[in-house]
Backbone as CSV, one residue per row, in Angstrom:
resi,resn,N_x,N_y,N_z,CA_x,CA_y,CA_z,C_x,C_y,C_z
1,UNK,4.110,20.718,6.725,3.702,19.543,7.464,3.938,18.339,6.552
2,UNK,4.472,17.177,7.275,4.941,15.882,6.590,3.915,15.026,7.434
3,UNK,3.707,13.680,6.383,2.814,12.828,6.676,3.786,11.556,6.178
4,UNK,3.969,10.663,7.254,4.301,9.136,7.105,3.455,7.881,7.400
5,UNK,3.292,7.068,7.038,2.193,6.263,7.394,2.921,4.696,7.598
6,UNK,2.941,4.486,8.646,3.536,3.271,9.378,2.896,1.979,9.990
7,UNK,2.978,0.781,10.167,2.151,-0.364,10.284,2.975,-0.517,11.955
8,UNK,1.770,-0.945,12.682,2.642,-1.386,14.029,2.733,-2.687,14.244
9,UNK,2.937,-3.717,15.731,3.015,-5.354,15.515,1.406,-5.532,15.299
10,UNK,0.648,-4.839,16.044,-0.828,-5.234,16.173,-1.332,-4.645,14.749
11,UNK,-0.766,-3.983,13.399,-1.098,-3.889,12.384,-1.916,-2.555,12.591
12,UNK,-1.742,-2.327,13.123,-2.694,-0.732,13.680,-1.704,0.106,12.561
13,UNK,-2.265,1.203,11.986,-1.383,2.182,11.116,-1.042,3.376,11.781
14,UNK,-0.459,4.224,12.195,0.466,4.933,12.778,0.577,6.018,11.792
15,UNK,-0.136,7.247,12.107,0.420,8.008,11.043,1.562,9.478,12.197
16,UNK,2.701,9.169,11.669,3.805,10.728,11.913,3.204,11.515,11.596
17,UNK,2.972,12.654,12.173,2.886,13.936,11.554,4.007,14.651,11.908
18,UNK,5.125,15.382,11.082,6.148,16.553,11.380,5.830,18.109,10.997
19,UNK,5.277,18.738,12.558,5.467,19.942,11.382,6.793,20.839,11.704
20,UNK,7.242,21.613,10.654,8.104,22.868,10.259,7.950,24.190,10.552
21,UNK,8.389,24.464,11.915,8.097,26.395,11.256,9.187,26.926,11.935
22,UNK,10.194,27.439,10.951,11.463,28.007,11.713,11.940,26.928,12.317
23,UNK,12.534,27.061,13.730,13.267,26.521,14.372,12.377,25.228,15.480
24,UNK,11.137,25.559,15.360,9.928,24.638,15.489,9.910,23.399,15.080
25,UNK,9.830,22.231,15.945,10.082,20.938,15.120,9.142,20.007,16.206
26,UNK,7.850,19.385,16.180,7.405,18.644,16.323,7.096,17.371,16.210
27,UNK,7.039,16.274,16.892,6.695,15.125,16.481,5.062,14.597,17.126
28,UNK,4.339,13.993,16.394,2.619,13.835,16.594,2.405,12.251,16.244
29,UNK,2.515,11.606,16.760,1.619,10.046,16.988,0.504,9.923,16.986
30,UNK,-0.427,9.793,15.574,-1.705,9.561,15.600,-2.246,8.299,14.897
31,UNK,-3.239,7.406,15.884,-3.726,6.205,14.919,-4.467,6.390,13.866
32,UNK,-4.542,5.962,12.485,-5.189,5.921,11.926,-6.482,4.991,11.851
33,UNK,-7.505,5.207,11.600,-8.596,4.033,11.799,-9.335,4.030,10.403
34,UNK,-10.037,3.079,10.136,-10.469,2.629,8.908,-12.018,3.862,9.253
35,UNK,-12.394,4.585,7.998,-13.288,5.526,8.096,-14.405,5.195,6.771
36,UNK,-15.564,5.701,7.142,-16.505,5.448,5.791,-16.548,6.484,4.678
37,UNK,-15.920,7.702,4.967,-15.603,9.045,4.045,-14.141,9.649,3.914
38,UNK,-14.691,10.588,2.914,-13.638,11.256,2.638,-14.048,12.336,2.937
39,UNK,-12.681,13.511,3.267,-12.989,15.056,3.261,-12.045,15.598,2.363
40,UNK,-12.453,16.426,1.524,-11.878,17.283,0.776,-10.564,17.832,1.176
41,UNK,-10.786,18.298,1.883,-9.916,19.201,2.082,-8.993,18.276,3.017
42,UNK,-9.017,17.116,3.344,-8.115,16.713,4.051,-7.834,15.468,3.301
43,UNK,-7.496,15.369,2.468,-7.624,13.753,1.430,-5.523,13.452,1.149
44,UNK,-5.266,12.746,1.459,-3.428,12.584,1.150,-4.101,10.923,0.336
45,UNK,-3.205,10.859,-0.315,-2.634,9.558,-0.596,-1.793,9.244,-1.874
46,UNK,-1.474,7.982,-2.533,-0.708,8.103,-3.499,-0.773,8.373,-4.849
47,UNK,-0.379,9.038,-5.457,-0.935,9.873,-6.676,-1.720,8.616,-8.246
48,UNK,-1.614,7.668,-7.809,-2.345,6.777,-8.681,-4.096,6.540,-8.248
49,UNK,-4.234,7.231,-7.374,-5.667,7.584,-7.008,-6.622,8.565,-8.007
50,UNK,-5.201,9.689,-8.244,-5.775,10.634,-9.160,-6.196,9.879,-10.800
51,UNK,-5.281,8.661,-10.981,-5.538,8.384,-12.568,-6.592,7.040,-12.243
52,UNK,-6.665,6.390,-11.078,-7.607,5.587,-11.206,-9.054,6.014,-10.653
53,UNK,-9.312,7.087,-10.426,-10.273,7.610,-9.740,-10.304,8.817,-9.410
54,UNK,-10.831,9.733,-11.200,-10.035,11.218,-10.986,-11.418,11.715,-10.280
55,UNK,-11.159,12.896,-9.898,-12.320,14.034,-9.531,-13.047,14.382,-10.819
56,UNK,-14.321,14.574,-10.326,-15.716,14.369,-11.172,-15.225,16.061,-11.866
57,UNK,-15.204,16.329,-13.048,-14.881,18.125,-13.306,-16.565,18.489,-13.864
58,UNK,-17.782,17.268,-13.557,-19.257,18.139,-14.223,-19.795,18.269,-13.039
59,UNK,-19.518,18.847,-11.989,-20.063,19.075,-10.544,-19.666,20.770,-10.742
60,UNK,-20.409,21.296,-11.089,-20.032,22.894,-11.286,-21.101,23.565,-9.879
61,UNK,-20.594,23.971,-9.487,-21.115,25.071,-7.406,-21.661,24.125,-6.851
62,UNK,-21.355,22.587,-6.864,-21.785,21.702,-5.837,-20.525,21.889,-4.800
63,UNK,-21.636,21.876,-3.634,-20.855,21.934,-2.492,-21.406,21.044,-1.340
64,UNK,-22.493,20.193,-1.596,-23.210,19.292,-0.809,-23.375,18.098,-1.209
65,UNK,-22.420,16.976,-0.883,-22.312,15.425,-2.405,-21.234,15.349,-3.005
66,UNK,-20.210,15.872,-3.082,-19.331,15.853,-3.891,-18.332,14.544,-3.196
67,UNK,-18.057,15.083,-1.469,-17.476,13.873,-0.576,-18.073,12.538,-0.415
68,UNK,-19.627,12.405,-0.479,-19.605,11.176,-0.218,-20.058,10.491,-1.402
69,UNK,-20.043,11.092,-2.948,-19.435,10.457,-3.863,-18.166,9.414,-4.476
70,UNK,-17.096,10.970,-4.070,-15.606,10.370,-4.110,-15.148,9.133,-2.923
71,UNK,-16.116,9.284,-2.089,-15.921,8.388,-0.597,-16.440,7.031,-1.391
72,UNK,-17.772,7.092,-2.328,-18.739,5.488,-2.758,-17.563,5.255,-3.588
73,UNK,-17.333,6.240,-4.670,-16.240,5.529,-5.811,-15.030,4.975,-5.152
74,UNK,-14.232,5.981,-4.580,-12.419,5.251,-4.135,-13.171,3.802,-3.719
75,UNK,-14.402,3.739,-2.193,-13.962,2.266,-1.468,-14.815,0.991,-2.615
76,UNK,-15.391,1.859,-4.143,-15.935,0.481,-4.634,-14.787,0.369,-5.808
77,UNK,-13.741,1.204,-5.443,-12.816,1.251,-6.916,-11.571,0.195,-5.972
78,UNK,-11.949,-0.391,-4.228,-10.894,-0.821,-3.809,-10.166,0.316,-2.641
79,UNK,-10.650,1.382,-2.803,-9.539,2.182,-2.147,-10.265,2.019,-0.533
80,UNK,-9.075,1.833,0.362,-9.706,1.837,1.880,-9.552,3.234,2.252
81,UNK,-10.397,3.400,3.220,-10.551,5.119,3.624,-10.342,5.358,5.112
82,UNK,-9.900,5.929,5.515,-8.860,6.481,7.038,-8.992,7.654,7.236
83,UNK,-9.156,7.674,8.822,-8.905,9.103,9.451,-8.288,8.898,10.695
84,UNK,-7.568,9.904,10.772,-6.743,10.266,12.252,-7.864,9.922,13.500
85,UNK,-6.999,9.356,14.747,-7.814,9.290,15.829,-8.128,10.731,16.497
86,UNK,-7.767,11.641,16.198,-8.321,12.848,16.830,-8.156,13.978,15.652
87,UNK,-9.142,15.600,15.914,-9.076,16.394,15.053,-8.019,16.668,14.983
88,UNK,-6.749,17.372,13.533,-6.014,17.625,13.514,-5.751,18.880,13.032
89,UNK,-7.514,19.105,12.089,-7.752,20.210,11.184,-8.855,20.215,11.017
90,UNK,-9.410,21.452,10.780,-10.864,22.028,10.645,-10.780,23.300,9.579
91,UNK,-12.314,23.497,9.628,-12.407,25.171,8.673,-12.669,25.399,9.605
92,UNK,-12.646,27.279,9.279,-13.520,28.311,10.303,-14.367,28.787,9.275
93,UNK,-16.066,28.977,9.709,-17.294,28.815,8.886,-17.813,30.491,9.434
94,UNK,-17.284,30.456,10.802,-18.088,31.413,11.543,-18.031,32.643,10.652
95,UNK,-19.396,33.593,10.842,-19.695,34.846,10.026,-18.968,35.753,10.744
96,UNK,-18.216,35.824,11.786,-17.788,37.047,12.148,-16.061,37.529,11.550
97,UNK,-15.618,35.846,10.825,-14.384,36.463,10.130,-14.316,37.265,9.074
98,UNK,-15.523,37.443,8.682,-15.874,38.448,7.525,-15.302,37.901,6.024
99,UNK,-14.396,36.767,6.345,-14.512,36.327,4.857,-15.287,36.087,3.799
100,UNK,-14.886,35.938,2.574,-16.245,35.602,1.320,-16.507,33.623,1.826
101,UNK,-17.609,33.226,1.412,-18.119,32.218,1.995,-18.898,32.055,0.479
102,UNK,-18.607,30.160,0.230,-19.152,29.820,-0.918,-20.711,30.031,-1.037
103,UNK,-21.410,29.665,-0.037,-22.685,29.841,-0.512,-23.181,31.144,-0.027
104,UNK,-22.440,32.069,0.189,-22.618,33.275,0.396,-22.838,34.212,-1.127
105,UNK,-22.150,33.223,-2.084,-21.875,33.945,-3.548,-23.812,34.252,-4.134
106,UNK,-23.780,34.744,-4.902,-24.683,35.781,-6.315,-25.050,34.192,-7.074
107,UNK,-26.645,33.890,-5.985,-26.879,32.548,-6.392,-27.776,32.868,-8.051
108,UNK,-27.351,32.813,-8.559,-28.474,33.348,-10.073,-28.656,31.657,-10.468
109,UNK,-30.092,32.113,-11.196,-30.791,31.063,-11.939,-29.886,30.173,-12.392
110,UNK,-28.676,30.400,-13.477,-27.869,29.380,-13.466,-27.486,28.464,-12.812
111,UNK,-26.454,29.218,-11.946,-25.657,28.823,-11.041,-26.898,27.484,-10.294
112,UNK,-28.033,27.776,-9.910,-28.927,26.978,-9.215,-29.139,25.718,-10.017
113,UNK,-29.473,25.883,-11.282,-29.689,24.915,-12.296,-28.506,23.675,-12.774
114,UNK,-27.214,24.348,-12.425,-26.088,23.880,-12.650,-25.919,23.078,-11.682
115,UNK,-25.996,22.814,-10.403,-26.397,22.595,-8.952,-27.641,21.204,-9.208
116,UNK,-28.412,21.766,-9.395,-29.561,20.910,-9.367,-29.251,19.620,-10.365
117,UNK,-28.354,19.766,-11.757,-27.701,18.878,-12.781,-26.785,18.044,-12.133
118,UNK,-26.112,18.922,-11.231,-25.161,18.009,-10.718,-25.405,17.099,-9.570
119,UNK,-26.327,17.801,-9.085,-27.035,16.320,-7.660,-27.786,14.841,-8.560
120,UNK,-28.168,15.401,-10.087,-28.729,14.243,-10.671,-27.450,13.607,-10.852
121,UNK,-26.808,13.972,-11.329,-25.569,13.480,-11.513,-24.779,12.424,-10.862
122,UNK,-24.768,12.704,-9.055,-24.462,12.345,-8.110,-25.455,11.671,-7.685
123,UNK,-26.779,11.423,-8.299,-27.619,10.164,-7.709,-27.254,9.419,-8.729
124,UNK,-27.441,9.533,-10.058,-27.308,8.774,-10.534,-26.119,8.358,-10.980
125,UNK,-24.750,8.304,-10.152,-23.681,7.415,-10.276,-23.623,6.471,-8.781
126,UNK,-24.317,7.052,-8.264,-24.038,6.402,-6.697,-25.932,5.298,-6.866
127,UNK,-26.520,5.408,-8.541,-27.283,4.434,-7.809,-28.737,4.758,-7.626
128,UNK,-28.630,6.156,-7.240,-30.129,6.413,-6.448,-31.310,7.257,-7.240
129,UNK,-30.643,7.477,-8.458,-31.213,8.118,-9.230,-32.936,8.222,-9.125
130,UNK,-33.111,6.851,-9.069,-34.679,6.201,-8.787,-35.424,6.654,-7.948
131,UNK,-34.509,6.814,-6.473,-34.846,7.051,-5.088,-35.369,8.816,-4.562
132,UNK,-34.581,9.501,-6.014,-34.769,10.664,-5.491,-35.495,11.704,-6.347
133,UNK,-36.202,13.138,-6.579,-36.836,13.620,-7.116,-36.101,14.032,-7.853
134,UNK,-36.199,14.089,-9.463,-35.229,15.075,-10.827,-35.495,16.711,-10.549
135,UNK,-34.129,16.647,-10.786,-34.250,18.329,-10.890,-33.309,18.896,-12.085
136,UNK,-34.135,19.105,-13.355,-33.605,19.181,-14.286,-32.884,18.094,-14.722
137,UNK,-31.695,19.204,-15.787,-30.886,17.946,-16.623,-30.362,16.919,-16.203
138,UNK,-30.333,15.897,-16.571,-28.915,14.911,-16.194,-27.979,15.103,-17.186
139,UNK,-27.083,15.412,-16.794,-25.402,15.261,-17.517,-24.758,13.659,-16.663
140,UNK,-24.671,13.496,-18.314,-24.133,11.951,-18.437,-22.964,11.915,-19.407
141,UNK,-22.090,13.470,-19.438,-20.530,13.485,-20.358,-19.763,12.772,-19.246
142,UNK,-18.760,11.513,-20.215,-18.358,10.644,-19.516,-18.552,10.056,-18.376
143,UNK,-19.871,9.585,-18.196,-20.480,8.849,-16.569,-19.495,7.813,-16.618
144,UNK,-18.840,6.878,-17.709,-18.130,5.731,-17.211,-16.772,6.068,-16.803
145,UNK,-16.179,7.232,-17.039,-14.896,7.369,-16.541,-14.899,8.161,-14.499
146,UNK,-16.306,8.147,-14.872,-16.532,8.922,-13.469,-17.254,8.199,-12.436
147,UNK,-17.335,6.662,-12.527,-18.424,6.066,-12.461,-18.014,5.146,-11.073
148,UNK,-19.067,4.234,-10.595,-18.373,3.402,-8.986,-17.435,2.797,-9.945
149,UNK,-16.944,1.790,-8.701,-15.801,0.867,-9.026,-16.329,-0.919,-9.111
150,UNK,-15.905,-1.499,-9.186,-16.688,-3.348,-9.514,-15.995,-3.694,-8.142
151,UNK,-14.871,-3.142,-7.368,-14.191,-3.805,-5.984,-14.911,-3.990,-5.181
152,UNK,-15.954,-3.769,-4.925,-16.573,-3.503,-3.702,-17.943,-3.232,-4.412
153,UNK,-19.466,-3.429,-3.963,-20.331,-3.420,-4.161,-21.265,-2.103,-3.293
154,UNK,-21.501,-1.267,-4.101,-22.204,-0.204,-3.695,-23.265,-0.006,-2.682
155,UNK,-24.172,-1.355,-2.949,-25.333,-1.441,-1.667,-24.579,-2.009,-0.481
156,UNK,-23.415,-2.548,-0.463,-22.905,-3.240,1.058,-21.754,-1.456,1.249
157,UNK,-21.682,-0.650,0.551,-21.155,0.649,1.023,-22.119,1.176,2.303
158,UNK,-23.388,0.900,1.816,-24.547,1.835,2.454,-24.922,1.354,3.579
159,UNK,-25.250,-0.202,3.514,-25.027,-0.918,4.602,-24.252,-0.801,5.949
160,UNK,-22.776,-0.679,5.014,-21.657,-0.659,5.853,-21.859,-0.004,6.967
161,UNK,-22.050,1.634,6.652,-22.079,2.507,7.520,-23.606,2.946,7.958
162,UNK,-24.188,1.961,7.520,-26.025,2.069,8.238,-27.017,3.348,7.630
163,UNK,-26.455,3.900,6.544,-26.968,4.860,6.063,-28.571,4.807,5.808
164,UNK,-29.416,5.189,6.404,-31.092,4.832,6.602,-31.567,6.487,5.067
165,UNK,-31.966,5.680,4.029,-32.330,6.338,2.385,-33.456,7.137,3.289
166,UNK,-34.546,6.857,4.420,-35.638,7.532,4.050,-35.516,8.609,5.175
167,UNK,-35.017,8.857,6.332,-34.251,9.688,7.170,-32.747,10.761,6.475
168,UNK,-32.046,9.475,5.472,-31.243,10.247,4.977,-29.948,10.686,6.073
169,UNK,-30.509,9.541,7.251,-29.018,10.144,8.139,-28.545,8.843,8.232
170,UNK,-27.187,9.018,9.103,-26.717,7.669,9.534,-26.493,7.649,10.781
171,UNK,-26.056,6.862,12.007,-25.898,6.862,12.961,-24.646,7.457,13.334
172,UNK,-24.376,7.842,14.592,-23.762,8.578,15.026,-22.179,7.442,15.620
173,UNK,-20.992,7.384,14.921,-20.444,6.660,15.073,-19.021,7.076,15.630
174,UNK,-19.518,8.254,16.542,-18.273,9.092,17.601,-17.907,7.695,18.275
175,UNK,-18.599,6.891,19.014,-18.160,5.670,19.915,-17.443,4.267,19.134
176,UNK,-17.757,4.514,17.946,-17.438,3.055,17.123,-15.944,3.334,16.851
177,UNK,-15.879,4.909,16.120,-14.455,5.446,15.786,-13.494,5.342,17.482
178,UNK,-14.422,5.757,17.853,-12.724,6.158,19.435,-12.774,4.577,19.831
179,UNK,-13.732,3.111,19.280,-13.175,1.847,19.505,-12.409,1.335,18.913
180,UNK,-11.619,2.055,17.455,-11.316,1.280,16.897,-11.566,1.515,14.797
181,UNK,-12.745,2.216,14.633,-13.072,2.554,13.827,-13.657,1.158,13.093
182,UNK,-14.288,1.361,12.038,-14.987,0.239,11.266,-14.358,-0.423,10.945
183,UNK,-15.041,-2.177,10.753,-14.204,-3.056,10.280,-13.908,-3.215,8.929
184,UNK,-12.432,-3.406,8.155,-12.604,-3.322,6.718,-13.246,-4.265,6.251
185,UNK,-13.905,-3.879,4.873,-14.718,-4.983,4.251,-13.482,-5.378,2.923
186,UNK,-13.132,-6.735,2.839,-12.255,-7.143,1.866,-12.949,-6.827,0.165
187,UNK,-12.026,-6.356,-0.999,-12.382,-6.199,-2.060,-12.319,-7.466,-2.948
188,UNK,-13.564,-7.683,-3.767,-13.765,-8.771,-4.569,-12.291,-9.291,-5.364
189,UNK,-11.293,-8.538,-5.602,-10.324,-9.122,-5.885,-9.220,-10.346,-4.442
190,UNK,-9.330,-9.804,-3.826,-9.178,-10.436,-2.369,-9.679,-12.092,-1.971
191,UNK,-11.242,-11.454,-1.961,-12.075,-12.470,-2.361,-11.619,-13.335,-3.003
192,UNK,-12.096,-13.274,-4.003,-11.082,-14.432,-5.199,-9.887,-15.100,-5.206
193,UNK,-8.809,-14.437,-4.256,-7.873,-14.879,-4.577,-7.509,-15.885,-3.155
194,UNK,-8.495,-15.355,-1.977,-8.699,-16.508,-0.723,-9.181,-17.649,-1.183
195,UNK,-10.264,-17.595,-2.283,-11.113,-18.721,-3.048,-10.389,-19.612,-3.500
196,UNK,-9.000,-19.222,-4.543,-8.224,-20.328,-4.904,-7.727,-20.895,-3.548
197,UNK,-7.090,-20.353,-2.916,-6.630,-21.417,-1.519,-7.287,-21.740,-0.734
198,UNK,-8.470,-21.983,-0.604,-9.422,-22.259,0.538,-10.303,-23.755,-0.104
């Protein structure tokens, strides 16, 4: 599968999808819309993402935080975040494929403790350290290379997408996405540089 990413007159982004199989040749027209996350497993973009904003390697069997970490850092490091107007890809979770399943693994005392280090971890780069109960260590090996970004301001992240700290949910934004998706918020370099001409 190939991915192109195209601008239209109305500036809308256009992403191609081609896929390949054998003699199989498809073409897929999907809008892209401005999104408040990232997913793992579905993340493309241009490989200077990886050196300006690598993946955290002290998150050892976190599997809950890891996305909407990398989601606070890329959009305060500047990076805008997108998703297709419709599903294109999913997991299958269900227990009846009989596959091995991560949190299915031989949870031992470690493994839990290692877990619990790394959610401090993940509050306290995103901020919330304050907000939430310690559980165990904090690991703080290289917090500044792993750390938000100065583009964009972390509390207007949370804002953005209405994220409510004491519920811990956010609103349900199936209707906002099929309008159009969120509006981008410009990065402080941007800023600045409207400032000289204005």
């Amino acid at each position: 599968m190939y991915f192109i990413a195209k601008k239209n007159n109305n500036n809308d982004i256009i992403l191609f999808t081609f896929f390949f199989s054998l003699s199989l040749f498809s073409l897929h027209y999907l809008f892209i819309l401005h999104a408040s996350n990232i997913i793992y497993t579905y993340i493309f973009g241009r490989g200077h993402r990886l050196l300006n904003v690598p993946t955290n390697p002290y998150l050892p069997y976190l599997f809950d935080g890891e996305e909407i970490l990398m989601s606070t850092r890329l959009w305060t490091h500047g990076y805008d975040l997108y998703l297709p107007d419709r599903d294109i890809i999913y997991h299958i979770y269900e227990q009846y494929y009989k596959r091995p399943l991560f949190w299915n693994d031989n949870w031992n005392e470690e493994k839990r403790g290692a877990v619990k280090a790394a959610q401090n971890r993940i509050n306290y780069i995103l901020q919330l350290y304050d907000q939430y109960p310690k559980r165990g260590h904090l690991d703080l090996r290289d917090i500044d290379k792993y750390s938000l970004g100065k583009q964009r301001d972390p509390k207007l992240f949370w804002r953005w997408f209405k994220y409510n700290f004491q519920t811990k949910e956010s609103p349900d934004f199936c209707s906002k996405l099929r309008n159009g998706g969120f509006v981008r918020i410009p990065t402080n370099s941007e800023l600045a540089t409207q400032s000289l001409y204005t």
